[in-house]
PyMOL Python script that loads the backbone (N, CA, C, O; Angstrom):
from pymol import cmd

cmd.read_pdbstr("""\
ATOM      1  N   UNK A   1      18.470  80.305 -21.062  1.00  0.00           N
ATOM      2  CA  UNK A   1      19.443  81.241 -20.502  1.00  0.00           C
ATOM      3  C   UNK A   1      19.569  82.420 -21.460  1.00  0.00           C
ATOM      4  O   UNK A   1      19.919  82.136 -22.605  1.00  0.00           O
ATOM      5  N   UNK A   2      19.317  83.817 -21.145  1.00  0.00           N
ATOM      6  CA  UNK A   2      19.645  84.718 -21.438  1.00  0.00           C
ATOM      7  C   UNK A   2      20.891  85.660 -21.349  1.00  0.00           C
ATOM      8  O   UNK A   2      21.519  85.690 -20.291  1.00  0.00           O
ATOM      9  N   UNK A   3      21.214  86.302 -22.235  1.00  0.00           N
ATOM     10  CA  UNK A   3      22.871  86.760 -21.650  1.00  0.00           C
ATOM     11  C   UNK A   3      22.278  88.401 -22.105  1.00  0.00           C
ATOM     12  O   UNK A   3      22.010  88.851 -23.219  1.00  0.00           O
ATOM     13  N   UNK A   4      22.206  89.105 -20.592  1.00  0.00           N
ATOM     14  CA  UNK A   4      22.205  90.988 -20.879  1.00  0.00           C
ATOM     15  C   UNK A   4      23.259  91.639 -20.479  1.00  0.00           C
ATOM     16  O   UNK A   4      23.436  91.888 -19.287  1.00  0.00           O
ATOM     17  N   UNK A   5      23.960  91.942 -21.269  1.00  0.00           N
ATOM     18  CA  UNK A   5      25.044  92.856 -20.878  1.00  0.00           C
ATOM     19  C   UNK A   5      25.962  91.579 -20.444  1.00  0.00           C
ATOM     20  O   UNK A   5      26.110  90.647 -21.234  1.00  0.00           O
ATOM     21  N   UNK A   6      26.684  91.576 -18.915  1.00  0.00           N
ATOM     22  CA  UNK A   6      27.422  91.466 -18.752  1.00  0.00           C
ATOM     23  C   UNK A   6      26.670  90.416 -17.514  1.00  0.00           C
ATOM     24  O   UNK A   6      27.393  90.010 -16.605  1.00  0.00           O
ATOM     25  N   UNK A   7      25.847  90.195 -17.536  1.00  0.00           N
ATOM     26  CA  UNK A   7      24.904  89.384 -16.788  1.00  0.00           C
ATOM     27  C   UNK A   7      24.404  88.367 -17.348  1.00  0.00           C
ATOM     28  O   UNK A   7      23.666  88.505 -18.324  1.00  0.00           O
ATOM     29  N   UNK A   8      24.765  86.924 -16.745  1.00  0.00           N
ATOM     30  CA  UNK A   8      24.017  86.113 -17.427  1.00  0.00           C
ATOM     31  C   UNK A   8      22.508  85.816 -16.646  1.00  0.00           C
ATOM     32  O   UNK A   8      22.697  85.418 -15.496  1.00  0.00           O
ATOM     33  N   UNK A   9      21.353  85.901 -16.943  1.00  0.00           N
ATOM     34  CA  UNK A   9      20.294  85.395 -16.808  1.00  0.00           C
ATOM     35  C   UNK A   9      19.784  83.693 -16.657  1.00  0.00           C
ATOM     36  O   UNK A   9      19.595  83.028 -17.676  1.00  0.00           O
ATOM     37  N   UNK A  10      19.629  83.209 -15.523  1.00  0.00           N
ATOM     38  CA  UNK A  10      18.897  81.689 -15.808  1.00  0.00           C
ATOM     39  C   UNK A  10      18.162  81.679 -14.476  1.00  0.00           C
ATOM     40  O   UNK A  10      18.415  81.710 -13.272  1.00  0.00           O
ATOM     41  N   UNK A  11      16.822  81.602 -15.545  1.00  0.00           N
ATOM     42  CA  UNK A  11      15.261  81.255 -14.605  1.00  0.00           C
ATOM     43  C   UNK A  11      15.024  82.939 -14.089  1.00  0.00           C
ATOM     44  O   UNK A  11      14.598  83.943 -14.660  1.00  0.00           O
ATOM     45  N   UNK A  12      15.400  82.727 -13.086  1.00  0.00           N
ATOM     46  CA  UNK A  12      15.284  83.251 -12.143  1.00  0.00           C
ATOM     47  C   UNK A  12      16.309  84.448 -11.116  1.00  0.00           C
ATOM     48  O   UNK A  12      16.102  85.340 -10.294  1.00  0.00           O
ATOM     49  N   UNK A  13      17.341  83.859 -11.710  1.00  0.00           N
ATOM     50  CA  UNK A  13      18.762  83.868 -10.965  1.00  0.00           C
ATOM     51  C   UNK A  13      19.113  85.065 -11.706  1.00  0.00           C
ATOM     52  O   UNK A  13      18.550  85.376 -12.755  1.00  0.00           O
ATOM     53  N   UNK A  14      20.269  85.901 -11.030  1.00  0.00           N
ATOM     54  CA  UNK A  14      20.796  86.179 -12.062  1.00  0.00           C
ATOM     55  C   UNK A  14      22.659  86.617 -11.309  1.00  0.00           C
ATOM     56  O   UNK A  14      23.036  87.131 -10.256  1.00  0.00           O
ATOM     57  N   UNK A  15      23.379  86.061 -12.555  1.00  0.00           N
ATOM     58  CA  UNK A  15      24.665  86.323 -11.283  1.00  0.00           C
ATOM     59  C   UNK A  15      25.688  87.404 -12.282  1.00  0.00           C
ATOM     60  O   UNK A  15      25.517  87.578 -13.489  1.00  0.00           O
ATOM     61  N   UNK A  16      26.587  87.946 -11.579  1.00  0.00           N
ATOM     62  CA  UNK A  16      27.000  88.901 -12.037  1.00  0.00           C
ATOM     63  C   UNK A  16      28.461  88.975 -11.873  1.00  0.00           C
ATOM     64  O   UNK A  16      28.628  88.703 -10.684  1.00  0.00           O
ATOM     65  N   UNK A  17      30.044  89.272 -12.606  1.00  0.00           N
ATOM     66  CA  UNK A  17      31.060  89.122 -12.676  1.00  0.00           C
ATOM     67  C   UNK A  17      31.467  89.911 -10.975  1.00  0.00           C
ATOM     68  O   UNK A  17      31.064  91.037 -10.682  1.00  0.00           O
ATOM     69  N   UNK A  18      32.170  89.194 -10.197  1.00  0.00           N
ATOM     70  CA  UNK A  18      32.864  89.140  -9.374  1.00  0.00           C
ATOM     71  C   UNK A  18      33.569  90.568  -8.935  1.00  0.00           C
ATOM     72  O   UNK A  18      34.247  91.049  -9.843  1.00  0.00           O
ATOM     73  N   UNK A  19      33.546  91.119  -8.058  1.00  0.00           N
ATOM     74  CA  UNK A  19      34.519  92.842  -8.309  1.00  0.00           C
ATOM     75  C   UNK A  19      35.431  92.115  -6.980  1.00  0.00           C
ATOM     76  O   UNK A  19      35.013  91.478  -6.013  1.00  0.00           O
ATOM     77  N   UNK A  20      36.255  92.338  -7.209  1.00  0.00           N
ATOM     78  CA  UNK A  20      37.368  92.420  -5.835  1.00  0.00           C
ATOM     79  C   UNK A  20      37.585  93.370  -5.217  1.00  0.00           C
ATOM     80  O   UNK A  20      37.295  94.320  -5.944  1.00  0.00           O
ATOM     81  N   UNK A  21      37.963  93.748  -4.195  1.00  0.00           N
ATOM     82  CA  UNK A  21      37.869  94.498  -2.951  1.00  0.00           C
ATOM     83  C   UNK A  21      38.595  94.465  -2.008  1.00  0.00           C
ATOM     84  O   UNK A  21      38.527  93.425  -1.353  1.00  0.00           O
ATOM     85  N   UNK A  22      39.743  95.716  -1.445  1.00  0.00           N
ATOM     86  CA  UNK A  22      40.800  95.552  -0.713  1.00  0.00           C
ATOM     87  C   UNK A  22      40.236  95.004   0.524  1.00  0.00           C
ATOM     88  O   UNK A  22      40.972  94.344   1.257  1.00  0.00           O
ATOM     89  N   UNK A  23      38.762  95.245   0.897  1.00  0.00           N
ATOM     90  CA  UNK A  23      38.363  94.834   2.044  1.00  0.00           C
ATOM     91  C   UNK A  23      37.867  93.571   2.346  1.00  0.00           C
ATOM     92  O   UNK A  23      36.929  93.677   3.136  1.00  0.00           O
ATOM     93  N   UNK A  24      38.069  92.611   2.096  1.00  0.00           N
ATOM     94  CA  UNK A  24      38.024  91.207   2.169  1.00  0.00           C
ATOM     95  C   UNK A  24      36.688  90.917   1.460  1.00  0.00           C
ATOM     96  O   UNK A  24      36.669  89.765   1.027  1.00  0.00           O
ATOM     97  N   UNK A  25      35.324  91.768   1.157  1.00  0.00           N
ATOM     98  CA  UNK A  25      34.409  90.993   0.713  1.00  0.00           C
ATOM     99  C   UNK A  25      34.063  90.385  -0.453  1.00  0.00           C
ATOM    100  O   UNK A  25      35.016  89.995  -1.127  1.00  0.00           O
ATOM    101  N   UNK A  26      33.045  90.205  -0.855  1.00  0.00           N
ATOM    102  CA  UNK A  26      32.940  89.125  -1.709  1.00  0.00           C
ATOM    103  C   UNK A  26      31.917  90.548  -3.152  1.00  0.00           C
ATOM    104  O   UNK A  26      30.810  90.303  -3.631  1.00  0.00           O
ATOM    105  N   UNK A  27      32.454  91.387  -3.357  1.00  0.00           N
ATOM    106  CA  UNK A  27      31.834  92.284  -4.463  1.00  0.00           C
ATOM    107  C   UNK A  27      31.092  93.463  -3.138  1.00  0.00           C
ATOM    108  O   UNK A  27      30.041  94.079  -3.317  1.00  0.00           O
ATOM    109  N   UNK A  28      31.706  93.520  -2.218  1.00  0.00           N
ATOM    110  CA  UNK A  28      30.916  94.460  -1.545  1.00  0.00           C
ATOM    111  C   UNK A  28      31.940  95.680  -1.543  1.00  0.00           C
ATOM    112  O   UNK A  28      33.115  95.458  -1.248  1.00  0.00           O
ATOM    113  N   UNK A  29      31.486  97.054  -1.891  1.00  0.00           N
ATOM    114  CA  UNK A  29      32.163  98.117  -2.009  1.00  0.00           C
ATOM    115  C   UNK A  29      31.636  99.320  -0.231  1.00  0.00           C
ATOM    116  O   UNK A  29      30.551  99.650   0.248  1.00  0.00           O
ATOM    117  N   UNK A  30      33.110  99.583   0.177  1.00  0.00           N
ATOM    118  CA  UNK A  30      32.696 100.473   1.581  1.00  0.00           C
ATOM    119  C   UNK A  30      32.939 101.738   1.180  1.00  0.00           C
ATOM    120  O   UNK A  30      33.952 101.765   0.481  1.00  0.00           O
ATOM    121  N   UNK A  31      32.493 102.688   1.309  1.00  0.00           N
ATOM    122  CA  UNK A  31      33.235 104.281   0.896  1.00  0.00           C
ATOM    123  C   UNK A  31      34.725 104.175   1.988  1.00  0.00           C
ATOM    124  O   UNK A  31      34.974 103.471   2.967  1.00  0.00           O
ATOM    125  N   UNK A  32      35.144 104.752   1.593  1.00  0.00           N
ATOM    126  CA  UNK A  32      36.736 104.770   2.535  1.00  0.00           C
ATOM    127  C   UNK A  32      36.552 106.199   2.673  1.00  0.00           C
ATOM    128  O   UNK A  32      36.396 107.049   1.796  1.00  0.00           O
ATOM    129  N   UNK A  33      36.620 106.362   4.516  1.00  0.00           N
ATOM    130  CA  UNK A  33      37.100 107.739   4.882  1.00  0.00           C
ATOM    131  C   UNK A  33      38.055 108.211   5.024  1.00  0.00           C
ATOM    132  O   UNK A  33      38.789 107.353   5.516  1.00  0.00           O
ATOM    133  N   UNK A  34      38.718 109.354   4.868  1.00  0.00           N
ATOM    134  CA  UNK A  34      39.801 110.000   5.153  1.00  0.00           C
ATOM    135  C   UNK A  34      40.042 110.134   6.645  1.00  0.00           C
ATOM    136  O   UNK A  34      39.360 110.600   7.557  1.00  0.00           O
ATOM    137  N   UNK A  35      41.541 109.428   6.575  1.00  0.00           N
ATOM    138  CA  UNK A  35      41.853 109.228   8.118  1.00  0.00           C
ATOM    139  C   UNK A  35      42.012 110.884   9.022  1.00  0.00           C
ATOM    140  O   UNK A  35      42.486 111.987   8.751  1.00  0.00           O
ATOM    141  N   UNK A  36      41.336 110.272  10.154  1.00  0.00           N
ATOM    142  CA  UNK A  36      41.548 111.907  11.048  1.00  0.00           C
ATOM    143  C   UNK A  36      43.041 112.632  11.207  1.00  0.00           C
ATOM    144  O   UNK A  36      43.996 112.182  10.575  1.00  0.00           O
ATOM    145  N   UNK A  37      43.132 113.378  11.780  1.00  0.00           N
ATOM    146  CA  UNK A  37      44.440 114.221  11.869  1.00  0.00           C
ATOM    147  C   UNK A  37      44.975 113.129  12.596  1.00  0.00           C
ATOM    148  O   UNK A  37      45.977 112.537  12.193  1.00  0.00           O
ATOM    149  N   UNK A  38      44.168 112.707  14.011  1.00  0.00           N
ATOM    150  CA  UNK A  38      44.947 112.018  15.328  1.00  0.00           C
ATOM    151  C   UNK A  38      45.121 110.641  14.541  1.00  0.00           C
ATOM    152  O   UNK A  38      46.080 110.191  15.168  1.00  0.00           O
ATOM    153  N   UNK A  39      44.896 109.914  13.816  1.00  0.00           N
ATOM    154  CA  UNK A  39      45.237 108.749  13.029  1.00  0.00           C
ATOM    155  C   UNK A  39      46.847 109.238  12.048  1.00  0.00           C
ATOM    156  O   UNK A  39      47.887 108.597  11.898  1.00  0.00           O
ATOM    157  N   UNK A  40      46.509 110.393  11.617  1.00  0.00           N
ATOM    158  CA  UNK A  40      47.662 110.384  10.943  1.00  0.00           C
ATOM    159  C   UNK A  40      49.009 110.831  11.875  1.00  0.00           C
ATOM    160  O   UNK A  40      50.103 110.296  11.697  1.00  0.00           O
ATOM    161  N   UNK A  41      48.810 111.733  12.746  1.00  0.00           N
ATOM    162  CA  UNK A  41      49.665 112.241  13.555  1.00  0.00           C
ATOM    163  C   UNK A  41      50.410 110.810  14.307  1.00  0.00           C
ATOM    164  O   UNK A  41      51.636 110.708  14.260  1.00  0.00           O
ATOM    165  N   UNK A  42      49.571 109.737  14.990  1.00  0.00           N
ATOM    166  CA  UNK A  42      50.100 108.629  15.407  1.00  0.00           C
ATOM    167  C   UNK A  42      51.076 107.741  14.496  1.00  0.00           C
ATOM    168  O   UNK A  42      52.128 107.220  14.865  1.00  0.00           O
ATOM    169  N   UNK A  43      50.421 107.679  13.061  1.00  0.00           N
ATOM    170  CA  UNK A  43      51.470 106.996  11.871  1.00  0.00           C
ATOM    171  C   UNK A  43      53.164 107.577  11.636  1.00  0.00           C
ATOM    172  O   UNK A  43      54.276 107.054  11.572  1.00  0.00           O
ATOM    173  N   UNK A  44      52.429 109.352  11.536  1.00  0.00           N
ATOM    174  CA  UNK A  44      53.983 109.678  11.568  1.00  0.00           C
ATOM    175  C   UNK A  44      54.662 109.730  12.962  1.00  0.00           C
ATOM    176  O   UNK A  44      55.883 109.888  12.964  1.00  0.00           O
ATOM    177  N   UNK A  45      54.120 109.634  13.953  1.00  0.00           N
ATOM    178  CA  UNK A  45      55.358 109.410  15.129  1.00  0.00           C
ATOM    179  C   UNK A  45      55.920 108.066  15.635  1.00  0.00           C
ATOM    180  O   UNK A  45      56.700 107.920  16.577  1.00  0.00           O
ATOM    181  N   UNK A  46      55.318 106.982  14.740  1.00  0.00           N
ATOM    182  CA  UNK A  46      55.674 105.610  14.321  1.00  0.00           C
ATOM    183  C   UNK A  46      56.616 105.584  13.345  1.00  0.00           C
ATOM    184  O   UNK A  46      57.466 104.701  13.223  1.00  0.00           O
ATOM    185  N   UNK A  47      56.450 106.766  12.476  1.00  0.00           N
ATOM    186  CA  UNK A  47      57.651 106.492  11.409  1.00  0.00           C
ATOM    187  C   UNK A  47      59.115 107.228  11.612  1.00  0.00           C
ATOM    188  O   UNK A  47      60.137 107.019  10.958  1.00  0.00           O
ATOM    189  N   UNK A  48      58.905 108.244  12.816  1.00  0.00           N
ATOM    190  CA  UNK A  48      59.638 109.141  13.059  1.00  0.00           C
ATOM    191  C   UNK A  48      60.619 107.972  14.213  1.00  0.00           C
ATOM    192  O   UNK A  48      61.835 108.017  14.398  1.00  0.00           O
ATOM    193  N   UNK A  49      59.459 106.833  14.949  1.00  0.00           N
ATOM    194  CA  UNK A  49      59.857 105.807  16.156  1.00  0.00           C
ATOM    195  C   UNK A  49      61.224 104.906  15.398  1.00  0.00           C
ATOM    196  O   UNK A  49      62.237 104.343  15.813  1.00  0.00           O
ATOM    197  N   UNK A  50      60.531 105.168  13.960  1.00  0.00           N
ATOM    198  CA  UNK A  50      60.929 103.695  13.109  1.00  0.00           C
ATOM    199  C   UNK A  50      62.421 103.913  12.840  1.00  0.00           C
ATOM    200  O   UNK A  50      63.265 103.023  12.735  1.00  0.00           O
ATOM    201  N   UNK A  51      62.619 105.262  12.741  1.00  0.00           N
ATOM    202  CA  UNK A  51      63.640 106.084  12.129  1.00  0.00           C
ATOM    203  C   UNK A  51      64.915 105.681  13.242  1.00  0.00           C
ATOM    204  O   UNK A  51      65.991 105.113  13.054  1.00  0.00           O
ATOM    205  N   UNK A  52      64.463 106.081  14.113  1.00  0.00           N
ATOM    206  CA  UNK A  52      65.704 106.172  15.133  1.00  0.00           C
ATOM    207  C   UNK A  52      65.217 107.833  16.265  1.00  0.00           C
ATOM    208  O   UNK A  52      65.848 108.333  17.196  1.00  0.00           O
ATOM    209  N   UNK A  53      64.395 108.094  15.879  1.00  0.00           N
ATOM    210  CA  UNK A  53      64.233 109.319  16.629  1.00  0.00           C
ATOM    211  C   UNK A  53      64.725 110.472  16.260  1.00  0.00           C
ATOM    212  O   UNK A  53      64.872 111.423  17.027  1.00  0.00           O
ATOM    213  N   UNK A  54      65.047 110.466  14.923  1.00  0.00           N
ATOM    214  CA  UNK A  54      66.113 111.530  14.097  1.00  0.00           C
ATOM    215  C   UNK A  54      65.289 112.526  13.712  1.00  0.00           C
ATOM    216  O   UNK A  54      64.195 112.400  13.161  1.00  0.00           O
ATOM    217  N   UNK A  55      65.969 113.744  14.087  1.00  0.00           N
ATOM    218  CA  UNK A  55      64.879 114.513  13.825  1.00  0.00           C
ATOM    219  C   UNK A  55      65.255 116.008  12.669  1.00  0.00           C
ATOM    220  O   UNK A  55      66.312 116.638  12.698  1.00  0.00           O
ATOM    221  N   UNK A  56      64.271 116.244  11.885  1.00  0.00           N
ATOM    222  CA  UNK A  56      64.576 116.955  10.751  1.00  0.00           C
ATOM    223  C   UNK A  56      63.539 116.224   9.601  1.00  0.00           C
ATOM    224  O   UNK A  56      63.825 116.346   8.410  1.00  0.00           O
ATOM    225  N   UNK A  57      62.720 115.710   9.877  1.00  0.00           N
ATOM    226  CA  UNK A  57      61.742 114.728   8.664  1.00  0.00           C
ATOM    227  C   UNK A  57      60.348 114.633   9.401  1.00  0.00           C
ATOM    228  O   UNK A  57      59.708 113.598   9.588  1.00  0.00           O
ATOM    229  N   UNK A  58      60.054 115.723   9.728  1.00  0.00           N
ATOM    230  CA  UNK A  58      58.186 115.777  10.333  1.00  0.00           C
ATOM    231  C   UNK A  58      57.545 116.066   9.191  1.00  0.00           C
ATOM    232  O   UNK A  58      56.506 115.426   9.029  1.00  0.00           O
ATOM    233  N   UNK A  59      57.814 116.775   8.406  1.00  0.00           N
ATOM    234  CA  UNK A  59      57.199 117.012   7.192  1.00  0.00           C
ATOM    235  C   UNK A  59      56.867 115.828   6.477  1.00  0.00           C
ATOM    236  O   UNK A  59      55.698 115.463   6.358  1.00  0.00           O
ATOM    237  N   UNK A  60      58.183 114.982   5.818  1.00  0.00           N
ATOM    238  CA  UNK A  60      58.325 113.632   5.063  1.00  0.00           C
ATOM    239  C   UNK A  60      57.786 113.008   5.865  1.00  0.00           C
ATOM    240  O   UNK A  60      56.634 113.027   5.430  1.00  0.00           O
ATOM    241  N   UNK A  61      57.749 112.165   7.193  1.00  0.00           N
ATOM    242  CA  UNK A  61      56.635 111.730   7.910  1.00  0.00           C
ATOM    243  C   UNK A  61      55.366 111.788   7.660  1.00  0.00           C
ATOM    244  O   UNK A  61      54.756 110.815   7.218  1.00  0.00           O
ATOM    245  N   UNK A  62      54.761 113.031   7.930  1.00  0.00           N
ATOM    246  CA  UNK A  62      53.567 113.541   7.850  1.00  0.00           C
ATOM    247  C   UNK A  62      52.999 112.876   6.538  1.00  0.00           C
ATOM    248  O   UNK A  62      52.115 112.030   6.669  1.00  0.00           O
ATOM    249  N   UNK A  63      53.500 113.243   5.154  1.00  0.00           N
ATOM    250  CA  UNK A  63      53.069 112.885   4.154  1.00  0.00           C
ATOM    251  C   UNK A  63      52.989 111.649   3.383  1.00  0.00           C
ATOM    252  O   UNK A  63      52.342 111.307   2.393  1.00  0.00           O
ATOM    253  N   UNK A  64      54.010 110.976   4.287  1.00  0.00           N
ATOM    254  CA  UNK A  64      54.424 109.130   4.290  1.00  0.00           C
ATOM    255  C   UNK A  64      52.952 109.095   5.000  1.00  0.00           C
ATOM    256  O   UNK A  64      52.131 108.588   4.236  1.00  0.00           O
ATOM    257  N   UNK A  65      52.600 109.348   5.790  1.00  0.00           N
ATOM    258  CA  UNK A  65      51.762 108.684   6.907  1.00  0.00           C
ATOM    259  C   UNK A  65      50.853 108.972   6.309  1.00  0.00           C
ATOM    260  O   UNK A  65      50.270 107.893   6.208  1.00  0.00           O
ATOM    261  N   UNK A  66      49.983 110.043   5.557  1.00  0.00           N
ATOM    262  CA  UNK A  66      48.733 110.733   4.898  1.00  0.00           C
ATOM    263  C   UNK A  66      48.906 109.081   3.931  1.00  0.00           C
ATOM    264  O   UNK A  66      47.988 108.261   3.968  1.00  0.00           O
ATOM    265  N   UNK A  67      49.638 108.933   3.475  1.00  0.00           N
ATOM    266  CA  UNK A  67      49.909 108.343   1.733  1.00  0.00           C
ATOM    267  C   UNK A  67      49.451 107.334   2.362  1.00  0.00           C
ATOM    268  O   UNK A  67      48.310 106.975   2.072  1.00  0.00           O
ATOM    269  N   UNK A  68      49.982 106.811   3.090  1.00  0.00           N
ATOM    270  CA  UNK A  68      50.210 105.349   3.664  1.00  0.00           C
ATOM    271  C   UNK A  68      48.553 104.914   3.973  1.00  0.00           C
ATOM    272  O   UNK A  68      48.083 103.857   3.552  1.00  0.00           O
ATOM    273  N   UNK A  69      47.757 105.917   4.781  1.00  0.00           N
ATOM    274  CA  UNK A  69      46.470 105.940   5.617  1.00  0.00           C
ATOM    275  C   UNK A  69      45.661 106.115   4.124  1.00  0.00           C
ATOM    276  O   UNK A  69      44.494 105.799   4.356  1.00  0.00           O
ATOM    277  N   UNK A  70      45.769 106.401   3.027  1.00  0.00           N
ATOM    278  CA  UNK A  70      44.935 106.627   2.282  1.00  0.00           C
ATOM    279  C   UNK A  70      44.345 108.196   2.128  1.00  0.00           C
ATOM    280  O   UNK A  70      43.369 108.362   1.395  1.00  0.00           O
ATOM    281  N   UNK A  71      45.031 109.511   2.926  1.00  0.00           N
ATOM    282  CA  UNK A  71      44.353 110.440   2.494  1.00  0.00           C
ATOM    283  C   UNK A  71      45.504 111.290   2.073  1.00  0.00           C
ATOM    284  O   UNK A  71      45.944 112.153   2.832  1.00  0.00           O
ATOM    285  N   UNK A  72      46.105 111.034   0.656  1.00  0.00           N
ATOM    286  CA  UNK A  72      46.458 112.084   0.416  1.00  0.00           C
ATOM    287  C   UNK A  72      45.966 112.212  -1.026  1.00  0.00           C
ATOM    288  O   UNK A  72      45.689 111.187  -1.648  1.00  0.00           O
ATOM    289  N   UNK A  73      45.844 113.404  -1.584  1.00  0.00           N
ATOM    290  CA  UNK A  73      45.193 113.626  -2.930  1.00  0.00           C
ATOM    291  C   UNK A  73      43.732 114.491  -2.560  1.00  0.00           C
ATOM    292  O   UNK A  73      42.966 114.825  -3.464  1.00  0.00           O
TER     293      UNK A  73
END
""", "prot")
cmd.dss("prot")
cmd.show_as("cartoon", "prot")
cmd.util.cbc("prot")
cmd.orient("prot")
């Protein structure tokens, strides 16, 4: 058994430390897209639903909902 880096080596094999992943797999990485307008527009009129229908917070919505979906930054 050989040890490179951060990899251990035997025979043949070779296995490699584990990465976790919000997406259920097992070390598999997905690029994450930035959600569309119509994805975000639906979140904030769910949060605006959530509210009571109160209105004066489309803005704070909007940017709850970007945050929430993963595209803000």
């Amino acid at each position: 058994m050989k040890i490179m880096g951060r990899k251990t080596v035997k025979a043949d094999k070779t296995s490699a430390p584990m990465v976790k992943t919000s997406n259920g797999g097992a070390g598999i990485k997905t690029p994450r897209r930035a959600p569309s307008h119509e994805e975000i527009a639906a979140r904030s009129y769910e949060l605006y639903l959530a509210r009571g229908g109160e209105p004066g917070h489309a803005e704070e919505d909007w940017l709850r909902a970007e945050a929430e979906l993963g595209g803000a930054g």
